[in-house]
C-alpha positions in Angstrom: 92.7 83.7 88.3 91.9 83.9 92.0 91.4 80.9 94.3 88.4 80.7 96.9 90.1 80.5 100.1 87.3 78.0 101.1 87.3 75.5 98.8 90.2 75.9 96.9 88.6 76.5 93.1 89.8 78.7 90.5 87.5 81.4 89.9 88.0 84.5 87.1 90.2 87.7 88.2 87.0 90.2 88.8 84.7 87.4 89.9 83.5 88.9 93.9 81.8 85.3 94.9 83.1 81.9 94.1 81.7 80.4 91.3 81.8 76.7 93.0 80.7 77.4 96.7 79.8 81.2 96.9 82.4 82.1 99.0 83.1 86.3 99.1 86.4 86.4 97.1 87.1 90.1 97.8 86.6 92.4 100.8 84.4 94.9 100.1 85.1 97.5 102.8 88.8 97.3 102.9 90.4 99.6 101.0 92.8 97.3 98.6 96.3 97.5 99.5 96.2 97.5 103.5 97.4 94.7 105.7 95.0 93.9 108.4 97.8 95.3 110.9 97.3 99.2 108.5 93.7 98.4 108.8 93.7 98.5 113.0 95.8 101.2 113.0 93.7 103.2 110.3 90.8 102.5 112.5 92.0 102.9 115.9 93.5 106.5 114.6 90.1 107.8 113.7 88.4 106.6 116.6 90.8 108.8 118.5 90.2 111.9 115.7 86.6 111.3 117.0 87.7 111.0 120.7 89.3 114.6 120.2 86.5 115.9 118.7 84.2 114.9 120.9 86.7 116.7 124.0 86.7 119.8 121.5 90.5 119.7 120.6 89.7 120.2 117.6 93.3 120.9 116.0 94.2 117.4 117.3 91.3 115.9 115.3 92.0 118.0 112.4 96.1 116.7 112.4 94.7 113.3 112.5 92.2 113.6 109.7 94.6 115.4 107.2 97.0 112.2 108.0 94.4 109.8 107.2 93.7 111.5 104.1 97.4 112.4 103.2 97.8 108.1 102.8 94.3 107.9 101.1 92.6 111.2 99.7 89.2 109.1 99.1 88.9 108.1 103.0 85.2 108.6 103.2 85.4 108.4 107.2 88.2 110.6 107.3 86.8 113.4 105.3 83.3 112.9 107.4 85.7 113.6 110.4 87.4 116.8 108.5 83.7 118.2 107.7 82.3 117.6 111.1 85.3 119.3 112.4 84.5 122.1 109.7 80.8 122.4 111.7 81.8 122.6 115.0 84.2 125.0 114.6 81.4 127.1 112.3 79.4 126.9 115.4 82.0 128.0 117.7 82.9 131.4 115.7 79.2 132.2 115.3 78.9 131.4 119.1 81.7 133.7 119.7 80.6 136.9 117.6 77.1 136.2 119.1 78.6 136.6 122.7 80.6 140.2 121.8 
């Protein structure tokens, strides 16, 4: 059973809203298992993956995406990260043999 933070009632394990006052019972974007202190740290480890991207230090951003997926292989933001990292450096070799 899982109680509504809210209003205190017993509601079924499985149950997202509480059944007495509608209250969100689970938290639909955090992955289950991480404190809110992993959370911020997740986040603000990605945002710098981006950061380095962005600058076009691209091993950088490619070190921190392959940690964020070594602690969860299904990170959706972290594998967007890996593939845009995949583009840019697509486009940089084509750039390069284009310029010889």
């Amino acid at each position: 059973m899982n109680t509504c933070q809210k209003c205190k009632a017993e509601n079924p394990d499985g149950d997202n809203y509480c059944g007495q006052c509608g209250f969100q019972l689970t938290n639909f974007g955090a992955p289950v298992g991480l404190t809110q202190h992993e959370l911020k740290a997740k986040d603000i480890r990605l945002n710098l993956g981006i950061v380095y991207l962005k600058m076009g230090k691209l091993e950088q951003a490619m070190q921190i995406a392959e940690d964020l997926l070594e602690q969860d292989s299904n990170d959706a933001q972290a594998i967007e990260l890996q593939k845009d990292i995949g583009k840019l450096q697509e486009s940089l070799s084509v750039e390069k043999v284009s310029n010889e």
